[in-house]
C-alpha positions as CSV (number, residue, x, y, z in Angstrom):
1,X,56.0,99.8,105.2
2,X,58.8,101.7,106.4
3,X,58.0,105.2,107.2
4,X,59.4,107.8,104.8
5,X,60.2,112.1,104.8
6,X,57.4,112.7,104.1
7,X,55.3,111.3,107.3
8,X,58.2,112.8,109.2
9,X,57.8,115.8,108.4
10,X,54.1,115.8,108.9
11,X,54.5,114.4,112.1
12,X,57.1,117.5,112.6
13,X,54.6,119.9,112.0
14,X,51.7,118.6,113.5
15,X,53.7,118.7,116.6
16,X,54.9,122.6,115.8
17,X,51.1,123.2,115.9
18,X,50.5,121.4,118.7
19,X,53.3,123.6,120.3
20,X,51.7,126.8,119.0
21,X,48.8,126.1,120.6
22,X,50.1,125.0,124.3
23,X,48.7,127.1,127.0
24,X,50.9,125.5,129.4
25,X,54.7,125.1,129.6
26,X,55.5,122.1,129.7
27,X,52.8,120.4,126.9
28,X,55.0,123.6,124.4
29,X,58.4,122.0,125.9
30,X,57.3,118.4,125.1
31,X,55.6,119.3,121.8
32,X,59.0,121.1,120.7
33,X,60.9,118.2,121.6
34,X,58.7,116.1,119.4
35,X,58.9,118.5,117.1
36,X,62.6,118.5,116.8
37,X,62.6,114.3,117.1
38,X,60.4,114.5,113.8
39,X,62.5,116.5,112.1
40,X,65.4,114.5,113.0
41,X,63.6,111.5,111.7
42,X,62.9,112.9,108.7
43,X,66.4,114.1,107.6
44,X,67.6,110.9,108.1
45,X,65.2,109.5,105.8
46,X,66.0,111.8,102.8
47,X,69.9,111.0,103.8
48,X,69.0,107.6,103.5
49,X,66.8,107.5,100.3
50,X,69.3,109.9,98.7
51,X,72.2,106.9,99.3
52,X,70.5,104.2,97.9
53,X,69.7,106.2,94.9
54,X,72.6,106.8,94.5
55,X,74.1,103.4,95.1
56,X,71.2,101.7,92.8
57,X,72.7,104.5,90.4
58,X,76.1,102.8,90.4
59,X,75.0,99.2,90.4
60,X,73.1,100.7,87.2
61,X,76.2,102.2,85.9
62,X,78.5,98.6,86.3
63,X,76.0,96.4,85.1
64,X,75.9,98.6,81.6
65,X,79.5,98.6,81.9
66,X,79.7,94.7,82.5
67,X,77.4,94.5,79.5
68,X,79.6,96.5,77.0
């Protein structure tokens, strides 16, 4: 199963949390890091799903065109 926006972005903010709640420096750094990774995943997924929607939409739109 390929992982989609919306584990991303949970991901994302469990990692903000995790950052929130860092006593030390460097577990906030690394934690923000993730955090931005995440969020980085996840906007590429939604750019993603976005273009095969719309390229299923213009297969969609041909074949009703072929069929007319």
């Amino acid at each position: 199963m390929s992982q989609g926006y919306e584990f991303y972005m949970t991901r994302a903010d469990e990692a903000a949390a995790e950052a929130e709640a860092a006593a030390l420096d460097n577990v906030r750094d690394r934690a923000l890091r993730a955090e931005a990774t995440w969020r980085g995943l996840a906007d590429q997924a939604r750019a993603v799903a976005m273009e095969r929607a719309k390229v299923e939409k213009e297969k969609a739109v041909q074949r009703e065109a072929a069929l007319d």
